[in-house]
C-alpha positions in Angstrom: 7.3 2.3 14.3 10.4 4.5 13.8 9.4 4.9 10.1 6.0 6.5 10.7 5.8 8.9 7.5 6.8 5.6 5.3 4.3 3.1 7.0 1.6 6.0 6.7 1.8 6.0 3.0 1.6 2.3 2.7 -1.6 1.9 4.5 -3.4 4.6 3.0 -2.3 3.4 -0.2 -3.1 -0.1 0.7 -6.8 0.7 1.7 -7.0 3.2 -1.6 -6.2 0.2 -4.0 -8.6 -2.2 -2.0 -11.4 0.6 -1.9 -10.5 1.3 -6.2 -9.2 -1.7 -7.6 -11.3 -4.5 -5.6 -14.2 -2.8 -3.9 -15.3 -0.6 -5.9 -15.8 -3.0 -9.2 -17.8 -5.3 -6.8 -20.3 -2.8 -5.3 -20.6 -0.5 -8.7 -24.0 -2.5 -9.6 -22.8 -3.8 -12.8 -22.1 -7.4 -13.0 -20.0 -7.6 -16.2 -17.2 -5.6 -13.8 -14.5 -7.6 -12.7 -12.0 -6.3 -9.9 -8.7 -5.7 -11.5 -6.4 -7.8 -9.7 -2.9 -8.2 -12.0 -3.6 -4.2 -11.0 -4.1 -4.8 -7.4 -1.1 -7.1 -7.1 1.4 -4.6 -8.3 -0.1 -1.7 -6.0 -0.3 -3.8 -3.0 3.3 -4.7 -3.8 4.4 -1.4 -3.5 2.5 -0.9 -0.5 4.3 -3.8 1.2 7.7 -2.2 -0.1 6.9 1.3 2.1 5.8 -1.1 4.9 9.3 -1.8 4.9 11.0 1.3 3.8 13.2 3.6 6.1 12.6 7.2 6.3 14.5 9.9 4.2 15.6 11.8 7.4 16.5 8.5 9.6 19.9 7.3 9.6 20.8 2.8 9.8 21.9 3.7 13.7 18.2 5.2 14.1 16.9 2.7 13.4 18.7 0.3 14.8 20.4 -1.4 12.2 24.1 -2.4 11.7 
């Protein structure tokens, strides 16, 4: 993992938008609630894009890139 800082975010904020957007709505008691998924889609989308994502202070030969 030589992006660490970038892979962090996108697992915390995967796990925040499954424990608000999915969880949450489920386990809140109420069963009119339905998890917001269009909502869900788009976080975990981003999420995937910092799986991905390089560092700000990591240059392509870091990396290993050409």
């Amino acid at each position: 993992m030589k992006s660490w800082k970038t892979t962090l975010c996108g697992v915390l904020g995967f796990v925040a938008t499954v424990i608000t957007v999915v969880a949450q709505p489920l386990l809140d008691g109420d069963p009119a609630t339905e998890p917001m998924w269009a909502v869900a889609g788009t976080a975990l989308a981003a999420c995937i894009g910092l799986f991905f994502a390089r560092d700000n202070d990591k240059s392509s030969e870091d990396v290993g890139t050409k």
